[in-house]
C-alpha positions as CSV (number, residue, x, y, z in Angstrom):
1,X,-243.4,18.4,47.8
2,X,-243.1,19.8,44.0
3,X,-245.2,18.3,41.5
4,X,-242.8,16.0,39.8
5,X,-245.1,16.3,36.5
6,X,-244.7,20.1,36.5
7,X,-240.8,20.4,36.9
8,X,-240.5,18.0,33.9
9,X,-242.7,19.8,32.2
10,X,-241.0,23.3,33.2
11,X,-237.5,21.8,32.0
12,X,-238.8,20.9,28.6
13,X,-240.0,24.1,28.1
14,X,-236.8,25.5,29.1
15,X,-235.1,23.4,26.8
16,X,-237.4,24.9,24.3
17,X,-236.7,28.1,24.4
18,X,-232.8,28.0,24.9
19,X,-232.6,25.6,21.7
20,X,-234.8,28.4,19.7
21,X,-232.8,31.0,20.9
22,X,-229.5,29.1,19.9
23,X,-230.7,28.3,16.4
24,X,-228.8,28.4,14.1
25,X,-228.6,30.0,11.5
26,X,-228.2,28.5,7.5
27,X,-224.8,29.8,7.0
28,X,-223.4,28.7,10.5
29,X,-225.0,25.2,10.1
30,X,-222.5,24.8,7.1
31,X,-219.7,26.2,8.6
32,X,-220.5,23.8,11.5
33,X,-220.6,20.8,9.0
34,X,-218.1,22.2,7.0
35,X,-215.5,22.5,10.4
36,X,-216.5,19.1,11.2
37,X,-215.4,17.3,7.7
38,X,-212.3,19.0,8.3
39,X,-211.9,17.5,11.6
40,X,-212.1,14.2,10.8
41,X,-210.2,14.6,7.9
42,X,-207.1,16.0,9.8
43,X,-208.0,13.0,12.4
44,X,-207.3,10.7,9.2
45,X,-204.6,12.4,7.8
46,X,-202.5,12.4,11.2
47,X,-202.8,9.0,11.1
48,X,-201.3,8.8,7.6
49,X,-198.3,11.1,9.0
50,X,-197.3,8.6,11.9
51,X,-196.1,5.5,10.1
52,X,-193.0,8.3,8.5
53,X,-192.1,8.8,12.3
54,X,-188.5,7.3,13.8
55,X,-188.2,5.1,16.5
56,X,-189.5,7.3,19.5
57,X,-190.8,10.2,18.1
58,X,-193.6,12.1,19.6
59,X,-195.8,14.5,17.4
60,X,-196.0,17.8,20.3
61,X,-198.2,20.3,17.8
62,X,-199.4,21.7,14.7
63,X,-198.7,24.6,12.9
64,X,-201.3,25.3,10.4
65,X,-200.6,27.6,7.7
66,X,-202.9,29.1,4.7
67,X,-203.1,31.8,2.0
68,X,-206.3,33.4,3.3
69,X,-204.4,34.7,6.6
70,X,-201.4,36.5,7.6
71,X,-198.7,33.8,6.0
72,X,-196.8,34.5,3.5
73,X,-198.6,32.8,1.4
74,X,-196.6,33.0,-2.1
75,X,-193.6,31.6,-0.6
76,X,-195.0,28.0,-0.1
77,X,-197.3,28.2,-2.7
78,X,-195.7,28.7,-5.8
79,X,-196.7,30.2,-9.2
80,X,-200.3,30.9,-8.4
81,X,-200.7,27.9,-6.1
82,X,-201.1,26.0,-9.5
83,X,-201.3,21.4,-8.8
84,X,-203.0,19.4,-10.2
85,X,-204.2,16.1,-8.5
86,X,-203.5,12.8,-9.7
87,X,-204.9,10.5,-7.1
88,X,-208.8,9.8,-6.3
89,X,-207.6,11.0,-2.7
90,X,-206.5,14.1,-3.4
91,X,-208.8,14.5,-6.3
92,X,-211.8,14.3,-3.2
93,X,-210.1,16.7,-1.3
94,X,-210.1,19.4,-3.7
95,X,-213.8,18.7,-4.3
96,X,-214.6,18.6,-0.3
97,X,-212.0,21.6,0.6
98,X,-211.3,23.3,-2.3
99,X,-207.7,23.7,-2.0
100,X,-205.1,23.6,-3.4
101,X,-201.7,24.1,-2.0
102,X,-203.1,26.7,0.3
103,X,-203.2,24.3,3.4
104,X,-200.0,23.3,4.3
105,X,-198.8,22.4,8.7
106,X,-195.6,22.3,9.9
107,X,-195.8,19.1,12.6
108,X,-193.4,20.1,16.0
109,X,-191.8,16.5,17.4
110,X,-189.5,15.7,20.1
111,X,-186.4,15.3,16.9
112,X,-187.3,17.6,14.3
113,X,-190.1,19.7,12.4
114,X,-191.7,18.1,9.1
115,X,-193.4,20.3,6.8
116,X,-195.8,19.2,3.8
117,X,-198.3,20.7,1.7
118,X,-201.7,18.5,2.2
119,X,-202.4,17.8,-1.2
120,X,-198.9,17.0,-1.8
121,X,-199.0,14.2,1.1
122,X,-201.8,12.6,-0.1
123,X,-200.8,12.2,-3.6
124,X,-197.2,11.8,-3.2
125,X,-196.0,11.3,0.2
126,X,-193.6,14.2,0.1
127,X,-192.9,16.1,2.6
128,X,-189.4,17.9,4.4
129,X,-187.6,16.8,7.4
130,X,-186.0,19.4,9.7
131,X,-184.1,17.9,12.3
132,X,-183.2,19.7,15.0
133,X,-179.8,19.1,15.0
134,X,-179.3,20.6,11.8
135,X,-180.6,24.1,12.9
136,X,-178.2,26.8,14.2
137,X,-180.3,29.3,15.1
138,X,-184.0,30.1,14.3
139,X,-185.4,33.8,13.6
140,X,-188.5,35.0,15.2
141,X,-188.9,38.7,14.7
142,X,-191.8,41.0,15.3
143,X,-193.0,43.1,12.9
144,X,-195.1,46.1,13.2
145,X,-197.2,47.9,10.8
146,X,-199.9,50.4,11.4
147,X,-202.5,51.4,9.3
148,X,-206.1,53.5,9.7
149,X,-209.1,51.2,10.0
150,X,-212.1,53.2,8.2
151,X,-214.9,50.8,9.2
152,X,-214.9,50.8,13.0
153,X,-214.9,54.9,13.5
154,X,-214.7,58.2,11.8
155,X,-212.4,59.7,11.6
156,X,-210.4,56.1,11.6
157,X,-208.1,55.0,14.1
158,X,-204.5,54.6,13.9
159,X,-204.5,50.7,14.3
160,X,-201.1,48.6,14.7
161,X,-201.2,45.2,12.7
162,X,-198.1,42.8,14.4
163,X,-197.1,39.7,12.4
164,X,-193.9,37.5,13.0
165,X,-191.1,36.5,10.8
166,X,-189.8,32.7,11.2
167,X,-187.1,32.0,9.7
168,X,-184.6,29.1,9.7
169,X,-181.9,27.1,7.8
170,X,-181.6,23.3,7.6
171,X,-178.5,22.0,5.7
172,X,-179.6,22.9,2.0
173,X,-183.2,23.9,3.0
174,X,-184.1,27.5,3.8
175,X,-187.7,28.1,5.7
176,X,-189.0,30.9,5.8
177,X,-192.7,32.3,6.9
178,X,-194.5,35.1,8.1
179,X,-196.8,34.2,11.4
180,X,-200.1,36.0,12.8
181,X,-200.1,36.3,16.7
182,X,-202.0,33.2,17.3
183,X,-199.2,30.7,14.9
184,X,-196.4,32.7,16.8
185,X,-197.9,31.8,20.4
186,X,-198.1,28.2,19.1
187,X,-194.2,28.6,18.3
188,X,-193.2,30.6,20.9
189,X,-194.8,27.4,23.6
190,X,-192.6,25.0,21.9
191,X,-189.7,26.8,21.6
192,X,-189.4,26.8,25.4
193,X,-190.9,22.9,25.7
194,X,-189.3,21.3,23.6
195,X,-185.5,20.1,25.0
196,X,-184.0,19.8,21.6
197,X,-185.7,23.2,20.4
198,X,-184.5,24.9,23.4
199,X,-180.7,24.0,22.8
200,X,-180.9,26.2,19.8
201,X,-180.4,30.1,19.5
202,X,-183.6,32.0,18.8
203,X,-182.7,35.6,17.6
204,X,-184.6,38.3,15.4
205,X,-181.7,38.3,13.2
206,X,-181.2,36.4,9.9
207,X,-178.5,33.4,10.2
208,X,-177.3,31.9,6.8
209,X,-174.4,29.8,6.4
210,X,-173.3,31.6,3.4
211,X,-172.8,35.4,2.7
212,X,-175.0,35.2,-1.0
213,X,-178.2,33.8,1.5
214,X,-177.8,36.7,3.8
215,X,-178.6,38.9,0.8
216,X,-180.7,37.0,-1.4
217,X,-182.4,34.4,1.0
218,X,-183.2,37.4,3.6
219,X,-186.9,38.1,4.2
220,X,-186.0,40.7,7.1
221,X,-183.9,42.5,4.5
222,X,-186.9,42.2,1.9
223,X,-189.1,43.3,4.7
224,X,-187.2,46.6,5.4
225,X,-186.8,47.5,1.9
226,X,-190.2,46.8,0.9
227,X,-191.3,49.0,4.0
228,X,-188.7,52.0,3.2
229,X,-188.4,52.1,0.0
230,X,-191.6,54.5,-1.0
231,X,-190.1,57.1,1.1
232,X,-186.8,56.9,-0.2
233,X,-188.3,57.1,-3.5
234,X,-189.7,60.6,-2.4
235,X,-186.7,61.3,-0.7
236,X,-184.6,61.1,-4.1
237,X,-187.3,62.9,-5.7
238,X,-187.4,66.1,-3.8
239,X,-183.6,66.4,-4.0
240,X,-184.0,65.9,-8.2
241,X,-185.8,68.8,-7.6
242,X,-184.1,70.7,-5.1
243,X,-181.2,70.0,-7.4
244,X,-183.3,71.3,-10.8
245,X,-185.2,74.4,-8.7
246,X,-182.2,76.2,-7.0
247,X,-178.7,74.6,-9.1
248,X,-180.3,73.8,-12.7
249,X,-178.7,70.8,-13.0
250,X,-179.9,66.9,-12.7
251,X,-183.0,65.8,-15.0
252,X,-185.5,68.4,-13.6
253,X,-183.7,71.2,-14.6
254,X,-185.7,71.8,-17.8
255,X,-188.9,71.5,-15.5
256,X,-187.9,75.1,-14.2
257,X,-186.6,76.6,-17.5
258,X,-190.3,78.0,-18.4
259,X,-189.0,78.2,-22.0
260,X,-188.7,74.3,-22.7
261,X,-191.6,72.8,-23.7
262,X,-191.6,70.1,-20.7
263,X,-192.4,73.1,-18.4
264,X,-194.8,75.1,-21.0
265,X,-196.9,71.6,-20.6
266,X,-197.2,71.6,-17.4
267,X,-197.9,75.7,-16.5
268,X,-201.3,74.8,-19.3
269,X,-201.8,71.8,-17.1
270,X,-201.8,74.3,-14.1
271,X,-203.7,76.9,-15.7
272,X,-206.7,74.3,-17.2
273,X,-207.5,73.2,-13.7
């Protein structure tokens, strides 16, 4: 029969050595503390959010959204995420959190989606109501960039970076917001959960009841022009001088006439390095 002295005394010692060996360290014991203020400050503010419910309604999830990730942060932001707090509320939150109007959630019930900026809830109460029935059709797009990531190998890797456009329109209200993988999985669940979400058309095209908003109000639009238009630039530039080199007309023509002073610059240019 074991020594019931020794096991004891063999489990504290075990203890022992996993706690030393899962120490840790100064900067994780504040990001521990500082996760867990935010916890029970999210508990709180939930609780603040409920009494604006209807009759029935049912909170089914969170969308969190910030301007340290892959949101499109300037949309919901404004000029240079500029507020300033008037009550002692929100005044403690920007000393606890320092924030803003970075931290803003988009709550998913069984009626509609309500969006709010946190400091703007707790000093004002304002927020936006989406009701389902007010939606025609949502976008949810994916969008792929690549890029070469220099820190992991040399030479780098070609590495694909996907984000998600969602996009909707609510009677007068246009929302419009650019998702990592994890905020579009979040979506993505309760598109197909929710009964009143699944009535609506989901499409990777932009739907605006108005022709001016399917221009202006387009981030899918902005998106492929933004992407685009570096190489059209150099597109239009080689044919300038296509045009200049081989037909001497256009505004690069004097470039190749090696008696204008444009070109006599830039043959010294060439001959100085």
């Amino acid at each position: 029969m074991a020594n019931p002295f020794k096991a004891v005394i063999n489990q504290l010692n075990n203890e022992i050595d996993k706690n030393s060996k899962n120490e840790l360290n100064q900067q994780q014991k504040q990001n521990l503390f500082n996760q867990t203020k935010m916890y029970i400050f999210l508990q709180d503010f939930i609780e603040k959010v409920k009494p604006y419910l209807e009759e029935g309604e049912e909170i089914h999830a969170y969308l969190p959204m910030t301007n340290d990730g892959q949101n499109a942060s300037a949309v919901g932001l404004g000029l240079l995420g500029m507020y300033h707090p008037e009550s002692e509320e929100a005044k403690a939150y920007v000393k606890n959190f320092n924030d803003l109007r970075g931290n803003r959630i988009l709550i998913f019930t069984n009626q509609r989606m309500i969006f709010t900026t946190i400091i703007e809830f707790l000093d004002q109460k304002k927020f936006f109501s989406y009701p389902y029935t007010t939606i025609k059709a949502i976008t949810l797009k994916e969008n792929k960039m690549n890029y070469f990531d220099w820190d992991d190998s040399f030479p780098p890797k070609r590495v694909a970076l996907y984000t998600y456009t969602f996009d909707f329109e609510s009677e007068n209200h246009i929302f419009s917001e650019l998702l990592g993988q994890r905020d579009a999985d979040i979506l993505k669940r309760q598109l197909s959960e929710i009964p009143a979400l699944q009535d609506i058309l989901v499409t990777r095209n932009i739907y605006r009841k108005h022709r001016f908003d399917r221009v202006v109000n387009n981030p899918v639009l902005a998106y492929k022009i933004m992407y685009s238009l570096p190489l059209a630039v150099a597109v239009i530039f080689l044919i300038l001088l296509a045009l200049g080199g081989f037909f001497h007309i256009g505004p690069t023509k004097s470039l190749f006439d090696f008696t204008t002073e444009p070109a006599l610059q830039m043959i010294s240019m060439w001959l100085l390095y």
